[in-house]
C-alpha positions, 0 to 999 in steps of 0.5 A: 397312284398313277402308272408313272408313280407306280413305275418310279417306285418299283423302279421299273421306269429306268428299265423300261427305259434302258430296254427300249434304248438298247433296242432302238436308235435312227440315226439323223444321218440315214434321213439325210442319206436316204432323202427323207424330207424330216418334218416334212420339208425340202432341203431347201427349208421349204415345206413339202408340197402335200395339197391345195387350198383356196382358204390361205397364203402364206408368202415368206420369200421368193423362189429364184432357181429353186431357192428361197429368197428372203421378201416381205411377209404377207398373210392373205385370207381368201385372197385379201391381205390381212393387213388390208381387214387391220385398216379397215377394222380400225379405220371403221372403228368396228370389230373383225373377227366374226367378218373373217370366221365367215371370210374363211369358212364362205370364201366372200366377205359378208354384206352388212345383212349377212354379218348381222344375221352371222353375228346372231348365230353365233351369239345364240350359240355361244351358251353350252348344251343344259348342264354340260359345264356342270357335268364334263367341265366342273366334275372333271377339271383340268389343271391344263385348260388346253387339254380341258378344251380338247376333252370337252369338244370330244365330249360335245359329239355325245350333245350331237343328234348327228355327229357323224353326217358328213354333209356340208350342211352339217359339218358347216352347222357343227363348225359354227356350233364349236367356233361360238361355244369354244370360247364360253368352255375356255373360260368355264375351264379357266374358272374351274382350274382357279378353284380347284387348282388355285384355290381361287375364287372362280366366277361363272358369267352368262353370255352377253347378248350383243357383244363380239367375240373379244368382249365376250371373252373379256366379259367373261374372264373378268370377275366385274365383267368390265373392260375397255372398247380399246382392250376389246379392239386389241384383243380382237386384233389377235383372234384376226391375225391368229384366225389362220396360216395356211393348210401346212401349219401343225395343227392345221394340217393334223386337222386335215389328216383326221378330216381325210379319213372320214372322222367327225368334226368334234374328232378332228378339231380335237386333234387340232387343239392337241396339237397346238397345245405343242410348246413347238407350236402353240405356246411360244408366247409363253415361252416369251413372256419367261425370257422377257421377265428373265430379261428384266432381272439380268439386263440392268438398263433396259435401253442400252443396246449393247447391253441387251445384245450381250444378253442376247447372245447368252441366250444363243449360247445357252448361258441365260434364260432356259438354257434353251439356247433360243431367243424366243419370238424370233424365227419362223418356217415361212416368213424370212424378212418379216411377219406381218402379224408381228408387225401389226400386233407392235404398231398397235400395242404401244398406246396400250403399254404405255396407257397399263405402264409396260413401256419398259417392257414393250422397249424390251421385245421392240429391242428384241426384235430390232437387234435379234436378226444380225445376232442370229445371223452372226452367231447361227448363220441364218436369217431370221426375223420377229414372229407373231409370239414376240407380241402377243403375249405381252398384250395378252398380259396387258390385258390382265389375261392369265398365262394358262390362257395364252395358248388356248387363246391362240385355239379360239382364234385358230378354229375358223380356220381349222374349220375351213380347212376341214371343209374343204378337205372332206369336200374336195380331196377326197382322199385319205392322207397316207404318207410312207415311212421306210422301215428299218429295222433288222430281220430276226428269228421268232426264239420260244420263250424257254430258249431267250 
């Protein structure tokens, strides 16, 4: 019995409960008299400025006198618009994701030796260290893969000659080491949660000498190993434009935090993916794919306007969906006119809706994200545009992906990143990240036992 269950049933949890509420209360109201920058953000909706960095931008709006001002999205990776590597990368008829892990983590774009020799490392290293999926992934599985792939890479420093060497050459080797093996441990994770969990039959493939990233994956979570180069094309799209968002994203950032203070690599990419596993941060795309299939069942014609506004605005009013009161998809903390990542992920996902038969469905989110920002303009007062979770999930369904795997797909993608930034946070900051809460709590006297 577990310490919830055992607390329900002595119905201790409800006085627990009651304790501590009695006991503790901030009102929002005293962070906005006291100025407390609550999420870590400005006033002005902007984030606070906490540190610098040469791996990403994010733009979202212009500031004119201290106030943003909504602009075309843009995402850049070392300097180069992600836009720019999309066009290329389908130009040349060629997969990206490895040219961009080493674009972030080296800060150039390799030359055709540097990507082939790269290319190499990481295939050699995507199989897992001698009986580890035997023994910390099929002994003790998970019914949450994010929260298996966590578990796992902390498990990872115990395979490690020298997990604690903060030299750049080490923490550079351990970082290409989990960017290659990540994927192998998500869909050895994915497998073992279908048997035990799914009572499914699970499928364990070797790593496929010669393929990128996106066909690994695919060859791998797919029973007959097969897939097309158009599904693998899409699929690496994702990885790319998932591959970072700047220094002060959730994740990133609690990356940072534990990279500030000196801990190892497997600690600090561990508190990553932690926090991705956020349904704040990471599982947005879920959260899509629900409203959308809510949708489909509550809108009778799927290309009448109006109609869908009028199911929209339920769902801003809580009367549809989850009740949530949010039309999933839509809105970001940076991005005000457009997300480039949204943008892209649509012009190139509608061959393969129609190719898989969810033309339907793809009409939907594009409806979605067509009439979405004058109905929160109009009902909340605030601009907001389609994010990159509008698309992705949908794709990730198109390609016969399961939803246990839609955020964990995100912290495959994401890793590159989080790597960068570590490195350049143990290299160059060199400081421990310590921000001040202010404390408020009333003075009151110690009372001996016998006394309360």
């Amino acid at each position: 019995m577990s310490v919830n269950q055992n607390l329900e049933k002595t119905g201790s949890a409800a006085y627990l409960c009651e304790e501590y509420l009695k006991n503790n209360f901030i009102d929002p109201a005293t962070c906005e008299r006291l100025g407390v920058k609550r999420g870590l953000r400005n006033p002005n909706g902007t984030g606070v400025l906490a540190g610098l960095t040469n791996v990403c931008d994010v733009v979202g709006y212009d500031l004119v006198d201290g106030k943003p001002v909504p602009a075309p999205g843009k995402l850049i990776y070392r300097g180069i618009d992600v836009a720019d590597i999309v066009e290329a990368a389908y130009k040349e008829d060629r997969f990206v994701f490895e040219e961009v892990i080493w674009l972030l983590l080296f800060g150039s774009l390799p030359n055709s030796k540097d990507l082939a020799r790269f290319r190499r490392i990481l295939e050699e290293n995507r199989a897992l260290p001698d009986n580890f999926a035997e023994d910390m992934i099929m002994k003790a599985p998970s019914p949450n893969i994010m929260n298996k792939m966590a578990r796992s890479v902390l498990a990872l420093y115990s395979y490690d000659d020298a997990p604690e060497d903060m030299s750049l050459a080490n923490i550079l080797a351990q970082s290409i080491g989990l960017i290659a093996s990540l994927p192998t441990i998500m869909v050895n994770a994915y497998q073992i949660k279908r048997r035990v969990y799914d009572r499914q039959s699970m499928y364990l493939h070797l790593p496929i000498p010669g393929q990128s990233t996106a066909e690994h994956i695919l060859s791998t979570y797919r029973a007959d190993q097969k897939f097309t180069k158009e599904e693998a094309r899409l699929l690496d799209l994702c990885l790319v434009l998932h591959a970072d968002h700047g220094g002060g994203n959730n994740s990133t950032f609690a990356c940072r935090v534990l990279s500030s203070s000196g801990t190892d690599t497997y600690s600090a990419i561990a508190a990553a993916i932690g926090s991705l596993k956020g349904p704040k941060h990471g599982g947005a795309n879920h959260k899509v794919m629900q409203m959308l299939d809510h949708m489909k069942e509550e809108v009778h014609d799927y290309y009448d306007d109006d109609e869908i506004r009028m199911y929209l605005r339920k769902l801003l009013c809580k009367e549809a969906g989850d009740r949530s009161g949010l039309i999933y998809g839509m809105g970001h903390a940076v991005y005000t006119q457009s997300d480039p990542r949204a943008v892209i992920l649509r012009s190139h996902a509608g061959g393969l809706a129609h190719e898989k038969g969810f033309d339907d469905e793809f009409h939907l989110l594009c409806a979605v994200e067509r009439l979405g920002p004058s109905i929160i303009e109009e009902m909340k007062g605030k601009a907001a545009c389609a994010n990159v979770d509008l698309f992705s999930g949908l794709i990730y369904r198109m390609l016969g992906i399961s939803d246990d795997l839609f955020t964990p797909l995100f912290a495959i993608s994401r890793i590159p990143g989080w790597c960068a930034h570590r490195v350049e946070e143990v290299v160059f900051a060199n400081r421990i990240i310590r921000p001040a809460y202010k404390y408020l709590g009333k003075e009151q006297k110690y009372i001996p036992l016998e006394a309360r």
